[in-house]
C-alpha positions in Angstrom: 26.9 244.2 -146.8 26.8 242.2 -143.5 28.4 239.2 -144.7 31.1 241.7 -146.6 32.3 243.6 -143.2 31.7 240.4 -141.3 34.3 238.8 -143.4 36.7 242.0 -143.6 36.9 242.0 -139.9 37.6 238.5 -139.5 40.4 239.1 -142.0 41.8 241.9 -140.4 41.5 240.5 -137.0 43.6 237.3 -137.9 47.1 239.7 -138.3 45.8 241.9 -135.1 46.1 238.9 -133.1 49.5 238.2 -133.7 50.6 242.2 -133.1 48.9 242.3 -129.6 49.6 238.9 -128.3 53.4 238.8 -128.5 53.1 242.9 -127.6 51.5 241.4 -124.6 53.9 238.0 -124.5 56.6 240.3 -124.5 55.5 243.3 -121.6 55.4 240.1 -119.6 58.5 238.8 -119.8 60.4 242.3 -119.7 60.4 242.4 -115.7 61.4 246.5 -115.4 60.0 249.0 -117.4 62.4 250.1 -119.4 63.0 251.9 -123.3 61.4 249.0 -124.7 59.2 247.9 -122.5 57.4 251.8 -123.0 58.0 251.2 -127.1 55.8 248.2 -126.7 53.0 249.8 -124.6 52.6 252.1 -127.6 52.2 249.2 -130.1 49.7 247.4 -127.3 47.8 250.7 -127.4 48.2 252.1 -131.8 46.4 248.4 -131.9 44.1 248.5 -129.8 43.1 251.7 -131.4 43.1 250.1 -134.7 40.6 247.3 -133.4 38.4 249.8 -132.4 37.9 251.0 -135.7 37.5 247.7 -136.4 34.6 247.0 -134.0 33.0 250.8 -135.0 32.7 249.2 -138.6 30.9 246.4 -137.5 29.0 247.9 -134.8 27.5 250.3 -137.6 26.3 247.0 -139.2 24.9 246.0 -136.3 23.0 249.6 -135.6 21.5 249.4 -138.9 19.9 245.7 -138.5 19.0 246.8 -135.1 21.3 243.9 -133.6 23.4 246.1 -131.2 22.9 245.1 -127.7 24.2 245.6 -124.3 25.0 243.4 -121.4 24.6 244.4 -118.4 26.6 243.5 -115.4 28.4 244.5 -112.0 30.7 246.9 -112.7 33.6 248.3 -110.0 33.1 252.3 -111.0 35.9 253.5 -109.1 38.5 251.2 -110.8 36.9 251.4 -113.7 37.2 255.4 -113.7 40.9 255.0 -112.5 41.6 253.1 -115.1 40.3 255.5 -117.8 42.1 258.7 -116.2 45.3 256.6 -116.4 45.0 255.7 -119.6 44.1 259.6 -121.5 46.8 261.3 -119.0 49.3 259.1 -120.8 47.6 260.4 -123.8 47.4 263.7 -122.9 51.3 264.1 -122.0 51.8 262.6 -125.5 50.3 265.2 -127.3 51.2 268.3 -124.6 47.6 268.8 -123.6 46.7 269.3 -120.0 44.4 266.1 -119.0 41.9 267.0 -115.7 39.8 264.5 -113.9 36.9 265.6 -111.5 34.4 263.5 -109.8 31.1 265.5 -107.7 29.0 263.2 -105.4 30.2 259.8 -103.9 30.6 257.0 -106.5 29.2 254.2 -106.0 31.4 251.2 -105.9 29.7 248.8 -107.8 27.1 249.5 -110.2 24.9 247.9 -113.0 25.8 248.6 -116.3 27.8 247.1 -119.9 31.4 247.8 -118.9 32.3 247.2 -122.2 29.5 249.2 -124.4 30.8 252.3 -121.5 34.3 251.9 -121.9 33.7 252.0 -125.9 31.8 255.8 -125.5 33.8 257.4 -122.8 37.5 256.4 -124.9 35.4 257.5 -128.2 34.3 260.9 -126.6 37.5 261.7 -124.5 39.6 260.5 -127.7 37.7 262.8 -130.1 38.3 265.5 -127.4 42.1 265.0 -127.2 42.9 265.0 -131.7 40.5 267.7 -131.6 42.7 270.1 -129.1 45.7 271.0 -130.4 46.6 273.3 -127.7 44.7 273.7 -124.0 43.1 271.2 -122.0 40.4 268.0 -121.7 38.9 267.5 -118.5 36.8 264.8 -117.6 33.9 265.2 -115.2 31.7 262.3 -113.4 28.8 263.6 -111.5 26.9 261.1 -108.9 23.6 261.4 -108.7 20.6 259.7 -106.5 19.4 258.1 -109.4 21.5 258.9 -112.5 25.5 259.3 -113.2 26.3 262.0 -115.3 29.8 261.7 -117.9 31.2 264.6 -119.5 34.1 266.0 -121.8 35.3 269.3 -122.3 37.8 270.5 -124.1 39.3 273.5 -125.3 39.9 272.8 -129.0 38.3 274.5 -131.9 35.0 274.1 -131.3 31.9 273.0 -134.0 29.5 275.4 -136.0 25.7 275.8 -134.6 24.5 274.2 -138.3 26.4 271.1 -137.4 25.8 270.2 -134.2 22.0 268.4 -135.5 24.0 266.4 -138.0 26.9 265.4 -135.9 25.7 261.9 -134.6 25.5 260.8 -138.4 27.3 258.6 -139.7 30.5 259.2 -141.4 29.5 263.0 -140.8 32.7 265.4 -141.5 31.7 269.1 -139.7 31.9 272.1 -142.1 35.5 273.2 -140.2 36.9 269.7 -141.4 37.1 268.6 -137.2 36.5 264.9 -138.4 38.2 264.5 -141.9 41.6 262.3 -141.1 40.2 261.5 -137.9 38.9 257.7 -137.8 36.1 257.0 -139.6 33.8 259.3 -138.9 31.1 256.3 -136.9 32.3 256.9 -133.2 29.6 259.5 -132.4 26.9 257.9 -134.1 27.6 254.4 -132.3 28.1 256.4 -129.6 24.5 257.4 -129.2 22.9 254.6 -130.3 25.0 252.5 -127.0 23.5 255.6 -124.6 20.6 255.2 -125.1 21.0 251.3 -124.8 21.9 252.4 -122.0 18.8 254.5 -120.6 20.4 257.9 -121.1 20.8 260.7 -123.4 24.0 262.5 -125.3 23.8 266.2 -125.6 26.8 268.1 -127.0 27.2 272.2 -126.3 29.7 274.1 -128.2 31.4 277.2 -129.8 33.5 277.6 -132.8 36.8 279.0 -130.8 36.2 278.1 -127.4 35.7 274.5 -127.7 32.8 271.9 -126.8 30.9 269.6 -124.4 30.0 266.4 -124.6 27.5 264.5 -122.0 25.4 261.9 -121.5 23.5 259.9 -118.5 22.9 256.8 -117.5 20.6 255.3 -114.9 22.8 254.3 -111.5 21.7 251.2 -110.7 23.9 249.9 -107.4 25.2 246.6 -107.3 26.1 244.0 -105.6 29.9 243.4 -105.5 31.5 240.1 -107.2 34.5 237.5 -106.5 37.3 239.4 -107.2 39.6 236.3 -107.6 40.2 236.1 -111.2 43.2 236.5 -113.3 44.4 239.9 -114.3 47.6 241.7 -115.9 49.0 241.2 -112.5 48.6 237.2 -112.1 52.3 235.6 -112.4 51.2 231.4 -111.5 48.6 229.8 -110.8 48.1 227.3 -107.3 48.1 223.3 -108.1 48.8 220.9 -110.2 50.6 221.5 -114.0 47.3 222.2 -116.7 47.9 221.2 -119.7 45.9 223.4 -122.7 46.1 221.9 -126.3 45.9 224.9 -128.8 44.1 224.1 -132.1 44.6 226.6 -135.1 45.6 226.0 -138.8 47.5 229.6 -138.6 51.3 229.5 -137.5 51.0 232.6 -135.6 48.2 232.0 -133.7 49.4 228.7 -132.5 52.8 230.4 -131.3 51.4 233.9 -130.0 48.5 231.9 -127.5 51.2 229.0 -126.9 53.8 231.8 -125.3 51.2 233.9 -123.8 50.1 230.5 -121.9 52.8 229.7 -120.8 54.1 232.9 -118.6 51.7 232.1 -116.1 53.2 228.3 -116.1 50.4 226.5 -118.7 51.8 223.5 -120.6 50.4 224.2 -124.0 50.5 222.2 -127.0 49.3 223.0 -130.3 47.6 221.3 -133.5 47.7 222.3 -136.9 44.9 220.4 -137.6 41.4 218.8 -136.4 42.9 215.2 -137.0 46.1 216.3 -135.3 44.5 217.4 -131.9 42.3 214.6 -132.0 45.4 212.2 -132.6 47.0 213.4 -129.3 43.7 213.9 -127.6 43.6 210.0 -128.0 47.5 210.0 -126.5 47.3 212.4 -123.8 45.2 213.6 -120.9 44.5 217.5 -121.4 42.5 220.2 -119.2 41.6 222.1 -121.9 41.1 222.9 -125.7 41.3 226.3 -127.3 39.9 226.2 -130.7 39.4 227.8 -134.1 36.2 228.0 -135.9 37.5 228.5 -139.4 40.1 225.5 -140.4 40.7 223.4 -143.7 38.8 219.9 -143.5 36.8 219.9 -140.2 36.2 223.4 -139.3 35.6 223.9 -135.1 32.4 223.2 -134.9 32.9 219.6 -136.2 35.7 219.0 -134.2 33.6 219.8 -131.1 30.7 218.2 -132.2 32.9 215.2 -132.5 34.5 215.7 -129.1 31.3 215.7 -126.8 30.0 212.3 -129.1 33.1 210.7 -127.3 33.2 209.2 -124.0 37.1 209.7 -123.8 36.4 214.0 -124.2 32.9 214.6 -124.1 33.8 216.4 -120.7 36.3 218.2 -121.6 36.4 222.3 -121.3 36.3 223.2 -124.9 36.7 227.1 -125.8 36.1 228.5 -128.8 38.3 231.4 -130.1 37.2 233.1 -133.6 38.0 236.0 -135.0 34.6 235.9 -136.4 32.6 238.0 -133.1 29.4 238.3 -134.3 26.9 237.3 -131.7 25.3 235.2 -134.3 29.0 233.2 -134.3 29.1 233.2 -130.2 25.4 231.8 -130.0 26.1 229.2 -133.1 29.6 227.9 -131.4 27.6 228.0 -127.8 25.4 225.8 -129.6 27.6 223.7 -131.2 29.4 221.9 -127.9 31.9 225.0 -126.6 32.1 225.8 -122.9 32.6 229.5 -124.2 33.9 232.1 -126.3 37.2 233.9 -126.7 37.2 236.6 -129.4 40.4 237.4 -131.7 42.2 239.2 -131.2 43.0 237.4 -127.6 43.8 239.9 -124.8 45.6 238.1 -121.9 43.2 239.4 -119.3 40.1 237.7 -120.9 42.0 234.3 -121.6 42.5 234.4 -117.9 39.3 235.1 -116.7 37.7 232.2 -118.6 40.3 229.4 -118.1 39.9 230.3 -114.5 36.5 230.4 -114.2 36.0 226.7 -116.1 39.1 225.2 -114.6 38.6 226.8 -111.2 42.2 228.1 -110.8 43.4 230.1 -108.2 45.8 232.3 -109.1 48.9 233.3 -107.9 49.5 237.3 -108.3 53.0 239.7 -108.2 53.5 241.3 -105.2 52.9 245.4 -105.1 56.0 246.3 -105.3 57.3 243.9 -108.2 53.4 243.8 -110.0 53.9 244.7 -113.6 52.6 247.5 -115.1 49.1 247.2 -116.2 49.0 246.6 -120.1 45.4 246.0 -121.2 
């Protein structure tokens, strides 16, 4: 069953990448927000939502071989939280629902935690909270504590039956009112409270048939100390120095041309190779920065071609970066192993491309001014 969903999301993954990386090729060359530009935040964001069904799939794999696991470190809360309330007002609005956002206590503003494993429950509880309220309103609550940091939902929609509520946190669980049948599938809650706990907290749900429900959970505030905040984001427009030159290696067309693009709006020179042979053909010719590989390729798959690339004096230096839509951490630790500087998971979101090449190439990077900085996509 492991190797089955492993597979399925590798396949579903490959077609993903293409969608979100021109979605995100695209928002950056529109310079004003305009009809289209708002068209394409809403295909950015439908896949995005698709992938996460994606990941709760395999994350239920990973739950039941007791293989999930979280990563903790510094997190800016503040932005962080900002950036969630942007993101379900937008929602909200959507669907005509009022969207409220309170905070008690001071919040910290850097704290300890798995930014992505948070991220994952808060948009799974909030987004439950907004299909499940057709009329009335969600509000979102963050209370500060001395030693803990309480998150919680509310909303105002119909509400689940007292018999449920022990069963709810199963998976693939559909509620006696129907609340979760044509709704995702059915794993967010359950993956949900596996991740809290992770965590060092505890989910609790109150609620009434009618009147709506209550989700909340805690986690342990650990403060933090605060790190470089000069890495690339949605904003960066250039980088400072010298042209880099990136040589792209996948055996799919639209990967090749999707990363190529998205490269090159912040002023890359990227090249691309079909093949293993290929990219070491103009490895031989030409003097590179960096190589983004595949894993999975006809004749020598990625971790051959690495292998083969750290054996040579003429590259054996080189910053190598895998980039797989296989994201098991099984396939990060083997490609980690196998000679790669590091690992970019498909599909590739512009923010995490950046971050990486600018941490192994040491880039500065050049960013929008406020008034003409794009709109944040990811």
């Amino acid at each position: 069953k492991t190797a089955f969903l492993a597979n399925m999301s590798h396949e579903l993954r490959t077609p993903i990448n293409s969608i979100l990386g021109y979605t995100q090729v695209l928002l950056r060359r529109l310079d004003r927000y305009d009809y289209e530009k708002a068209k394409l935040k809403t295909i950015l964001s439908s896949g995005e939502q698709l992938l996460d069904m994606i990941n709760e799939v395999l994350d239920l794999s990973r739950v039941e071989s007791g293989k999930v696991s979280v990563a903790l470190r510094p997190l800016e809360l503040p932005k962080f939280i900002a950036g969630i309330v942007d993101e379900f007002q937008l929602r909200a609005a959507r669907s005509n629902l009022s969207f409220t956002h309170e905070t008690e206590g001071d919040l910290p503003h850097w704290i300890e935690t798995d930014p992505l494993r948070l991220r994952q429950v808060l948009y799974n509880l909030l987004g439950n909270a907004m299909k499940f309220t057709s009329q009335g309103e969600v509000a979102f609550k963050v209370c500060v504590m001395a030693e803990r940091i309480r998150f919680q939902v509310k909303d105002t929609g119909k509400g689940i039956p007292q018999e449920d509520l022990p069963s709810l946190f199963k998976p693939f669980y559909q509620a006696s009112n129907n609340r979760l049948i044509g709704q995702g599938v059915g794993l967010g809650l359950h993956i949900s409270k596996q991740i809290v706990e992770l965590l060092g907290g505890k989910i609790s749900i109150d609620s009434e048939p009618g009147r709506g429900s209550t989700f909340s959970f805690e986690i342990p505030r650990r403060d933090a100390r605060p790190v470089n905040p000069e890495h690339a984001s949605p904003q960066s427009i250039g980088y400072e120095g010298p042209l880099r030159k990136i040589l792209v290696v996948d055996d799919e067309p639209l990967n090749r041309s999707m990363l190529r693009e998205l490269l090159s709006t912040v002023g890359f020179d990227a090249i691309a190779a079909e093949t293993t042979e290929q990219a070491l053909s103009l490895l031989l010719k030409e003097r590179f920065d960096a190589v983004i590989s595949d894993i999975r390729m006809p004749g020598d798959d990625g971790h051959t071609f690495c292998r083969r690339l750290r054996s040579s004096d003429q590259t054996k230096n080189l910053v190598i970066i895998a980039s797989s839509a296989s994201v098991f951490a099984d396939d990060q630790r083997l490609a980690l192993a196998s000679g790669f500087d590091d690992f970019l998971p498909k599909p590739v979101m512009e923010e995490e491309l950046f971050e990486i090449l600018g941490r192994h190439l040491a880039i500065k990077w050049i960013y929008a001014e406020p008034n003409e900085s794009r709109e944040q996509t990811i």
